[in-house]
N, C-alpha and C positions, 0 to 999 in steps of 0.2 A: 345360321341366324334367321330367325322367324321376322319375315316384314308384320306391318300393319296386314297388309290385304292376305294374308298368308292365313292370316288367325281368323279372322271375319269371313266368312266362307261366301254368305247370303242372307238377305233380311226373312223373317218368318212371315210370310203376308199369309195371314188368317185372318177372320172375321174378330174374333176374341181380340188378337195383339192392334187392331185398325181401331177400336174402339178407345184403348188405350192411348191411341197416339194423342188424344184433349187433353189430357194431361202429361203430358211430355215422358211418356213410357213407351219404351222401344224394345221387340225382339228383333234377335239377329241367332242363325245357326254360327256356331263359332267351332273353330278346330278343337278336337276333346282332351288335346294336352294342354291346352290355354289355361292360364289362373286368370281369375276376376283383377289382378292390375297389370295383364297382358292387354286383357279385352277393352278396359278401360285405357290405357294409353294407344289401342289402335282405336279406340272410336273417338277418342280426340283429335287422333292425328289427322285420319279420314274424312271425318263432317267436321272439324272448326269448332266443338263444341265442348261446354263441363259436362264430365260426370258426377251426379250425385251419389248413387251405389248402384252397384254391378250384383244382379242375383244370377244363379248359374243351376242350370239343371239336367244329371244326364238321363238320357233314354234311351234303356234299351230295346234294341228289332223287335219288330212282332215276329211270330210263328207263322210261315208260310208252308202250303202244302202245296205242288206240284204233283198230281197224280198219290200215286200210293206212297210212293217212297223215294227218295228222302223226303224228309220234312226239312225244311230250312228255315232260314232266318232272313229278314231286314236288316239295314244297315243299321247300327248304333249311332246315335249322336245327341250332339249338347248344345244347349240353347243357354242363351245370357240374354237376361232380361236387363235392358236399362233405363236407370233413372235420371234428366239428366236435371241440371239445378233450375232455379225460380230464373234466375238474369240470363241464365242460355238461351242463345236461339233456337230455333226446332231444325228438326233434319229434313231437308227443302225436297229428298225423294220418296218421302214419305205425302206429301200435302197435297198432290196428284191427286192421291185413292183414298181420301177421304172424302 
């Protein structure tokens, strides 16, 4: 059984997602077997707050090269972007880093 904190891995602190935070959009790295009403009831559970809609997006590794060979890869992983409603409060570990 997957907890809330199990699925939410880490918040994405980017420039891009910081900007977002004025209008109450949130990124978070989330585990890559997570569905959008997994992610959504751990970010309820965790911040106290509504979700509006949950977008989710996966990426994959970049191509690394260590000398000549192998060529390897980065790790893969998925971002869930959130939206949360008009009457939610905002998420209070976010309001720092703006």
């Amino acid at each position: 059984m997957k907890t809330a904190y199990d699925i939410i891995l880490r918040p994405a602190i980017t420039e891009q997602s910081m900007e977002a935070v004025e209008e109450k959009r949130y990124v978070f790295y989330v585990l890559p077997t997570a569905t959008k009403t997994e992610i959504k009831a751990a970010i309820e559970e965790i911040f106290g707050v509504k979700v509006a809609k949950v977008n989710t997006l996966r990426m994959d590794g970049k191509a690394k090269r260590q000398g000549a060979y192998p060529a390897g890869r980065t790790a893969s992983y998925k971002k869930a972007m959130i939206k949360l409603t008009e009457d939610s409060k905002t998420i209070e570990f976010f309001e720092g880093m703006v």
